[in-house]
C-alpha positions in Angstrom: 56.2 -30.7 22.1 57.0 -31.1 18.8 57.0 -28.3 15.8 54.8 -28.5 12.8 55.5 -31.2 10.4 56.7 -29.3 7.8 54.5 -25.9 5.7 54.5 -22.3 6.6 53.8 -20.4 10.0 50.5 -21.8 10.6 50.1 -24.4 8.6 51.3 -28.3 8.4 52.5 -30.1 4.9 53.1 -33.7 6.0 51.4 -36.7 4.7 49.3 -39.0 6.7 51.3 -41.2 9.2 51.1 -44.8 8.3 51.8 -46.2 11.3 49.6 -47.6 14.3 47.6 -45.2 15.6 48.9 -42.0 13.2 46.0 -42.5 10.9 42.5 -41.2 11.1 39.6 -43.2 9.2 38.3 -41.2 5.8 34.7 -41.9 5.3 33.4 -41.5 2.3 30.8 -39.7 1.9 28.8 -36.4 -0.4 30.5 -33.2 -0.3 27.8 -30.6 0.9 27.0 -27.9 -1.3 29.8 -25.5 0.2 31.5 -23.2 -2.1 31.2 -20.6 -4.9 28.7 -20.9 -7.8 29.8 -22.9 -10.0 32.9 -24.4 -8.1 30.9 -26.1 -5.1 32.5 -29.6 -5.8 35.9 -28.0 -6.4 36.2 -25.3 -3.7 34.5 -28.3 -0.7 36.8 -30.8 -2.1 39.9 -29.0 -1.4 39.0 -27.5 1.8 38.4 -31.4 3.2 41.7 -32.4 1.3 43.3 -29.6 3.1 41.7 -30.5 6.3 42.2 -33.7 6.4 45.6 -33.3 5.7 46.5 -30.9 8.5 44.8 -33.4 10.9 47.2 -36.7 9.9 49.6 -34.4 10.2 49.1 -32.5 13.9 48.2 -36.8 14.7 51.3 -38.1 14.1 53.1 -35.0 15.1 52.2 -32.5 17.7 52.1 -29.4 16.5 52.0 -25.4 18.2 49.5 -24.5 15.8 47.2 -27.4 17.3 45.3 -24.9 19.3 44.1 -23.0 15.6 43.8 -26.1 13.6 41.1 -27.3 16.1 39.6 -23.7 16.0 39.2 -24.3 12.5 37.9 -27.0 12.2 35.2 -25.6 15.1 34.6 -22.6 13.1 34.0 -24.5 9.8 31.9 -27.4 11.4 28.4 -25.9 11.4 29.1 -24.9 7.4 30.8 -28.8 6.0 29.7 -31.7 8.3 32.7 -33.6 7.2 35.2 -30.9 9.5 33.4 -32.0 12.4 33.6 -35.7 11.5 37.3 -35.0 11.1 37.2 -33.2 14.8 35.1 -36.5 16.2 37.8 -38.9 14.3 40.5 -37.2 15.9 38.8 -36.9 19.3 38.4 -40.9 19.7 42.1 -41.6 18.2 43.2 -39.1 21.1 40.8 -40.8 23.9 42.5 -44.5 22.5 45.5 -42.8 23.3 44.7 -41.1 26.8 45.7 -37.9 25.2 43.2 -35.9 27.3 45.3 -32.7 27.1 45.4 -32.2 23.4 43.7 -29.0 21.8 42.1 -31.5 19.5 40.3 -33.2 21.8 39.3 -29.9 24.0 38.0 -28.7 20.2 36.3 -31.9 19.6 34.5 -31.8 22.9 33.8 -28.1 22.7 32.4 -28.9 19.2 30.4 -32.1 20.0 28.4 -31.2 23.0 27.1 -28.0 22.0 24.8 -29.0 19.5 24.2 -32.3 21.0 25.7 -34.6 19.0 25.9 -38.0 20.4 29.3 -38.9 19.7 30.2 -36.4 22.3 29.2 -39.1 24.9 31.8 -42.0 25.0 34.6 -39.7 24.5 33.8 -37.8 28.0 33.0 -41.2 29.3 36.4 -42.1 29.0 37.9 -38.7 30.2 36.2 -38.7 33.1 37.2 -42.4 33.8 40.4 -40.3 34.6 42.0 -39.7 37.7 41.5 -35.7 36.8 38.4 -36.6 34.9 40.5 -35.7 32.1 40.8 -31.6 32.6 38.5 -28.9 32.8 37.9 -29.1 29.6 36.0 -32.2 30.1 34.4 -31.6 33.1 32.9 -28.4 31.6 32.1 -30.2 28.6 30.1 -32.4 30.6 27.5 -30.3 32.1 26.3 -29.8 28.6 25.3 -33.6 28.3 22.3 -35.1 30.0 23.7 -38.9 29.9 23.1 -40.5 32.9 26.1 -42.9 32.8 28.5 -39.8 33.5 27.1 -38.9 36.7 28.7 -41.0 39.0 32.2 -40.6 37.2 31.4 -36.4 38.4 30.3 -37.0 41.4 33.2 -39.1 42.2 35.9 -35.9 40.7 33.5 -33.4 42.3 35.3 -35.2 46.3 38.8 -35.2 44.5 41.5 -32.9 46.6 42.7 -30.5 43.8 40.3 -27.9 44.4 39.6 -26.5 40.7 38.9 -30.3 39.4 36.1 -30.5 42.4 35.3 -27.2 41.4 34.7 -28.0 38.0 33.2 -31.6 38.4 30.7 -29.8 40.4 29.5 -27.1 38.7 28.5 -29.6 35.9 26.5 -31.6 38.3 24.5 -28.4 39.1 24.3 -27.4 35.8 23.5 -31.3 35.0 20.5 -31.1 37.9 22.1 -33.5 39.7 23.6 -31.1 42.6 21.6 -28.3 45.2 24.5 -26.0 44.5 25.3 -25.6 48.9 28.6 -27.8 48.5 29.9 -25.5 44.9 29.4 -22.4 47.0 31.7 -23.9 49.8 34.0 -25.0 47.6 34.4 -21.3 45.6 36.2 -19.4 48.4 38.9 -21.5 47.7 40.1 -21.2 44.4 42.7 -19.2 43.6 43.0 -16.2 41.7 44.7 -18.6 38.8 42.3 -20.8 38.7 39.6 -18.4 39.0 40.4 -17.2 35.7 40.7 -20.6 34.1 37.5 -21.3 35.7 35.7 -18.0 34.0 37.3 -19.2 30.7 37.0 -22.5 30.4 33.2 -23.3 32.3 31.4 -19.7 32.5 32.1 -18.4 29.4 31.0 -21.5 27.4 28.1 -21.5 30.0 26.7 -18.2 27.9 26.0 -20.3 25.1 23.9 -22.9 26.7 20.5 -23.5 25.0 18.4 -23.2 28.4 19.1 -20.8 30.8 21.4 -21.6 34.0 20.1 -23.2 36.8 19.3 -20.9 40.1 21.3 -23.2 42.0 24.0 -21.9 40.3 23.2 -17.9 42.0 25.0 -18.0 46.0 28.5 -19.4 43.6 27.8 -16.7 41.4 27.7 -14.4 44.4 30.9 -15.7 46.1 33.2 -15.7 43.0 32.2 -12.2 42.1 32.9 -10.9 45.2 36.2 -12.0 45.2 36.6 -11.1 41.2 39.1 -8.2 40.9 39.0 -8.3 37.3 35.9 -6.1 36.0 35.7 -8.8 32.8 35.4 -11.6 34.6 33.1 -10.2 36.4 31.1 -9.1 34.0 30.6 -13.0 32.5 30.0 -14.0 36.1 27.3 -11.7 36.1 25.9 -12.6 32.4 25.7 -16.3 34.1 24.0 -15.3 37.3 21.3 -12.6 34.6 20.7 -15.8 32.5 19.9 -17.9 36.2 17.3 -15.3 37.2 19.3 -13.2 39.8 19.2 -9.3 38.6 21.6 -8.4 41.3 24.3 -7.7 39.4 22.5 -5.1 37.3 21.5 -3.4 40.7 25.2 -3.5 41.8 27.0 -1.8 38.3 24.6 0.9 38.4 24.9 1.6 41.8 28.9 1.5 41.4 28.1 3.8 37.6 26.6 6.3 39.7 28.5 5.9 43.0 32.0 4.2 42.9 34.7 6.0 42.2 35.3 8.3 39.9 37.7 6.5 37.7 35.8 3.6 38.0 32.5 4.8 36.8 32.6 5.0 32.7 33.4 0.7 33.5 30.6 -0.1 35.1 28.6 2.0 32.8 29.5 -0.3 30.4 29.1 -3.1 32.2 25.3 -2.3 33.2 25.0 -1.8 29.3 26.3 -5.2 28.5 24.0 -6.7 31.6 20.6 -4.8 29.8 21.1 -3.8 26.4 17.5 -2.5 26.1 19.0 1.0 28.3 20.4 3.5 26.1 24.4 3.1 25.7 26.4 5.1 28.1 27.8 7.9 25.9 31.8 6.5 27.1 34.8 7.1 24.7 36.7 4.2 24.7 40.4 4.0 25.7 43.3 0.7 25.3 42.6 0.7 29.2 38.8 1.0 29.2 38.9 -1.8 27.2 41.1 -4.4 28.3 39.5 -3.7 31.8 36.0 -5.0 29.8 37.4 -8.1 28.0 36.8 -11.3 29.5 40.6 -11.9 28.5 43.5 -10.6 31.3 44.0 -7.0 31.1 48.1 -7.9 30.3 46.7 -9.0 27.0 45.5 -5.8 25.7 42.5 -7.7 24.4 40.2 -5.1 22.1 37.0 -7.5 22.1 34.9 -5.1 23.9 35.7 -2.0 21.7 34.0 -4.2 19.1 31.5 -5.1 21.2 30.7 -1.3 21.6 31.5 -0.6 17.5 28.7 -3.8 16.6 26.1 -1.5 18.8 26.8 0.9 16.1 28.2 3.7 19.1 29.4 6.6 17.9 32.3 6.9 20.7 34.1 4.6 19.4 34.6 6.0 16.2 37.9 8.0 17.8 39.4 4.8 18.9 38.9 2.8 15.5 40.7 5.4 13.5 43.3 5.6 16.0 43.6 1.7 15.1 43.4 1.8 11.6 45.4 5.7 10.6 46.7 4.9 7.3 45.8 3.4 3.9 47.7 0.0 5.1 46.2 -2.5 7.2 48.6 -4.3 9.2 46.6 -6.0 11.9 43.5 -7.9 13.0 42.4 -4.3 15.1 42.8 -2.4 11.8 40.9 -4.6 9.7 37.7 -4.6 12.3 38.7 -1.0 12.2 38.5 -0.9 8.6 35.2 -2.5 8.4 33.3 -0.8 11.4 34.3 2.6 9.9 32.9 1.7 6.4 29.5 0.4 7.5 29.2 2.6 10.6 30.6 5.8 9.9 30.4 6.2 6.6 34.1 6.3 5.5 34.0 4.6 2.0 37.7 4.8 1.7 38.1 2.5 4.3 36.4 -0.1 1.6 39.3 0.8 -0.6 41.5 -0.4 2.3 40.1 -3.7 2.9 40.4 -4.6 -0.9 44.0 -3.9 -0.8 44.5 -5.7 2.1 42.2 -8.6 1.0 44.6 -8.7 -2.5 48.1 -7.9 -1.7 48.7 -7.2 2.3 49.8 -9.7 4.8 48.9 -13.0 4.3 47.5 -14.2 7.6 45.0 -11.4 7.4 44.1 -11.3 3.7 40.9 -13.9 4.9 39.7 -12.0 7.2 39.3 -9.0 4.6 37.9 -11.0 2.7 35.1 -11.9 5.2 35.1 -8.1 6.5 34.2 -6.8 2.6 31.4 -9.6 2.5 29.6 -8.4 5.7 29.8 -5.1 3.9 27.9 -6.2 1.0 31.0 -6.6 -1.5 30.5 -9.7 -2.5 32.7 -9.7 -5.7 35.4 -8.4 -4.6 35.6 -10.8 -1.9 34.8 -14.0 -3.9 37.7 -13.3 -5.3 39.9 -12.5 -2.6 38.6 -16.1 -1.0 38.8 -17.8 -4.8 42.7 -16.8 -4.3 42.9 -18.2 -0.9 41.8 -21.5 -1.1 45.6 -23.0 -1.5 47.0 -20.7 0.9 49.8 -22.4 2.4 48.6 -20.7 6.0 45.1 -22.4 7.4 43.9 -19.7 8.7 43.3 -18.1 5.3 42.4 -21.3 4.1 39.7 -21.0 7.0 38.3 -17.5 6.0 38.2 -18.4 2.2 35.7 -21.5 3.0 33.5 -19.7 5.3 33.0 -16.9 2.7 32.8 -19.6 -0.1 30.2 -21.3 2.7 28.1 -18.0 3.0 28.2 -17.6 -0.7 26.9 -21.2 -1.2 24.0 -19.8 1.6 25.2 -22.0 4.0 24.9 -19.4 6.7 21.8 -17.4 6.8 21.0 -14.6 5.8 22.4 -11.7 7.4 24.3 -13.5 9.7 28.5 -11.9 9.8 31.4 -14.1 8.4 33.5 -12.3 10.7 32.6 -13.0 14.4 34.3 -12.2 17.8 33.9 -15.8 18.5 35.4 -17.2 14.7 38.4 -14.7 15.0 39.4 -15.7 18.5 38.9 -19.7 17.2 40.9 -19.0 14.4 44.0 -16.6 15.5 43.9 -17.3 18.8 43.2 -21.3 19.4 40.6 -19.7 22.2 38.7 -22.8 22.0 36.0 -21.7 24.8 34.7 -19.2 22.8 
C-alpha cells in the first residue's frame, strides 16, 4: 500500500493523474449555496477544489488516509451534492478496476444506498458479480436496495463455503424480503468470534439506520448471535436490531440481568436497558474508562468513550465526574477533551470551558481546531466559530478542512435547525475512517 502522494499527516497535495484510469470526470455544474454569508461561492469553491483534489490524488495513489478521505466526503455529502458525485465518480473508476476492497468504494456504497440514490445500483451489480460478492461491505450494502436484478447474484454468495460471506449475503436477502430467515439462523452458530464482530460492524450497525424497521425474520438470528455475544456492546446493537424487528426480549433480559446478575455486572445492563427504552428514567450510574468501553459497540481494547457521550447528550449528571477527569486543565489536547469541553459548557454550566474551546479552536493542535470550531457552534457561538472555520478552510490537514465546511454548511442553513455539527457518527467518519457509522 502506498503512502500519501505528498501534503501533511492527513492530507494529499498531488495533482490529478493523467494517465488511463488515474482521472476522475469533473462535471460541471452550480455550486450550492454552502458557505458563510457573503463568501458562499468562495468558501464551496474551495472545499470542491480541495476535494476534488484529494480524490485524483488517493486514485492514482493509494493512500492510508483513504479510510478518512472517504469519511469526508460521507460526512459532507448530505451538505454539497457535488462531494457525493465525487464519492459516485470514484466508486465506478474503482468497480472498472475491480478494486472492491478500497475505502472509497466501501464509502461510496455506504453513501449511495442510504438515501436511495440510484447510482448505488450497477456499482453493487458488479461487486456482487464477484466470486466474494465483493466484501461485506457490499453484501451489506445490498440489503438496502430493492433492485431485483441483485437477487440472484445474493442468493448465489448466500451457498458460498466462507461462512461470513454466506452469512452476509444472506442477511441481505432477509432484509431484502427475499429469504424466511430458518437458513441465516443455521448459519449463525458458526461464525467466529472475528467475524462476529465484523459482522456487528459492518451489517447490524448500519442496519440501525434503515428507514423501515427490520424484518421479524431477522429475530431467531438475533437470538443466536446474542447468546453467543460476550461483548456487552455488541450486544447491545444486536439487541437495538432485534427492538426495531418487534421482539422486546432483550429489554426483559437487561433488566432482569440489572436487577439480578452479578454484582459487578449490574450498573452495565442498567445502561443497557436505558439505551433499549429511553422513555425509563436514566440509571443514576457514574461512569468509569471500563464502564464505558464495555458499552461501546467498538472492542473494549480500544478504549472507545462513545457511550460516555451517549450518556453526557441525555444531559446525565453522572457523568459530569468523568468529563472533567477528561478535560482537567485550560488545554485541550484531544478529541475526549474537546466533547468534554463542550458537554461541560452547555450541561453543567462551566462557562470557562467556552474559553477553552476558543483557544483551542484558534491556536491548539491542528487536527482538532475543527472540531472546536463545530463544538462552539452547537453552543450557540457562532462568531467565534465562523472564524475559527474561515481560518480553516486551506488547512493543509482534511479533516479540518472537513469541520470548517460543515460549520460554513450550517451557517449557509444547510442543516436544520437545531441539528449538532459535531455528531458521534461525523467524528468517527472523520478521525476514524469508521465508514459503517
Amino acid at each position: 500500500m502506498g503512502g500519501s502522494a505528498g501534503g501533511g499527516e492527513d492530507g494529499w497535495e498531488g495533482e490529478r493523474g493523467d494517465g488511463k484510469g488515474d482521472r476522475i470526470s469533473v462535471r460541471s455544474g452550480t455550486v450550492p449555496r454552502f458557505g458563510m454569508a457573503g463568501h458562499e461561492d468562495e468558501s464551496g469553491d474551495a472545499v470542491l477544489r480541495r476535494l476534488e483534489r484529494e480524490v485524483g490524488a488517493t486514485l492514482r495513489r493509494r493512500s492510508l488516509q483513504e479510510a478518512k478521505l472517504a469519511g469526508a466526503l460521507r460526512s459532507l455529502a448530505p451538505h454539497l451534492p457535488r462531494a457525493r458525485d465525487l464519492l459516485a465518480e470514484a466508486g465506478a473508476e474503482l468497480a472498472r478496476r475491480g478494486a472492491f476492497e478500497r475505502d472509497l468504494f466501501a464509502g461510496c456504497l455506504r453513501d449511495l444506498v442510504e438515501p436511495s440514490d440510484p447510482r448505488a445500483v450497477p456499482l453493487l451489480d458488479a461487486a456482487l458479480a464477484q466470486a466474494d460478492g465483493g466484501g461485506p461491505v457490499a453484501l451489506s450494502a445490498a440489503g438496502f436496495v430493492r433492485d431485483a436484478d441483485l437477487s440472484e447474484k445474493l442468493a448465489r454468495i448466500a451457498t458460498s463455503p466462507r461462512t461470513h460471506l454466506a452469512f452476509a449475503a444472506e442477511l441481505s436477502r432477509v432484509v431484502r424480503g427475499e429469504a424466511d430467515g430458518e437458513r441465516l439462523a443455521g448459519i449463525a452458530p458458526k461464525l467466529k468470534e472475528s467475524f462476529r464482530v465484523a459482522v456487528c460492524a459492518d451489517a447490524f450497525l448500519p442496519l440501525l439506520r434503515l428507514p423501515f424497521a427490520p424484518p421479524a425474520t431477522l429475530t431467531k438470528t438475533l437470538t443466536v448471535l446474542r447468546d453467543a455475544e460476550r461483548h456487552l456492546g455488541r450486544w447491545l446493537v444486536l439487541s437495538q436490531v432485534a427492538m426495531r424487528a418487534g421482539d422486546a426480549t432483550p429489554l426483559d433480559e437487561a433488566r432482569e440481568r440489572a436487577e439480578e446478575g452479578p454484582r459487578s455486572a449490574r450498573a452495565a445492563w442498567a445502561l443497557g436497558a436505558w439505551v433499549l427504552d429511553p422513555e425509563q428514567p436514566a440509571p443514576q450510574v457514574r461512569p468509569t474508562m471500563g464502564l464505558v468501553a464495555r458499552l461501546s459497540d467498538r472492542p473494549t481494547t480500544e478504549r472507545d468513550t462513545s457511550f460516555l457521550f451517549r450518556m453526557a447528550e441525555a444531559r446525565l449528571r453522572a457523568v459530569e465526574p468523568m468529563l472533567r477527569s477528561l478535560a482537567p486543565g485550560r488545554k485541550l489536547e484531544s478529541e475526549e477533551a474537546i466533547r468534554a469541553a463542550f458537554h461541560l459548557a452547555r450541561d453543567h454550566r462551566q462557562a470557562e470551558r467556552r474559553d477553552e474551546l476558543v483557544e483551542a479552536s484558534t491556536a491548539g493542535d491542528e487536527k482538532l481546531r475543527g472540531m472546536a470550531a463545530a463544538a462552539l457552534w452547537d453552543l450557540g457561538e457562532k462568531e467565534a466559530a465562523r472564524r475559527a472555520a474561515g481560518s480553516l478552510m486551506e488547512s493543509r490537514l482534511l479533516v479540518s478542512v472537513a469541520w470548517s465546511a460543515l460549520v460554513t454548511a450550517a451557517d449557509a442553513g444547510n442543516i436544520g435547525p437545531g441539528c449538532p455539527v459535531l455528531t458521534e457518527s461525523t467524528l468517527r467518519r472523520l478521525h476514524r475512517g469508521w465508514l459503517s457509522s
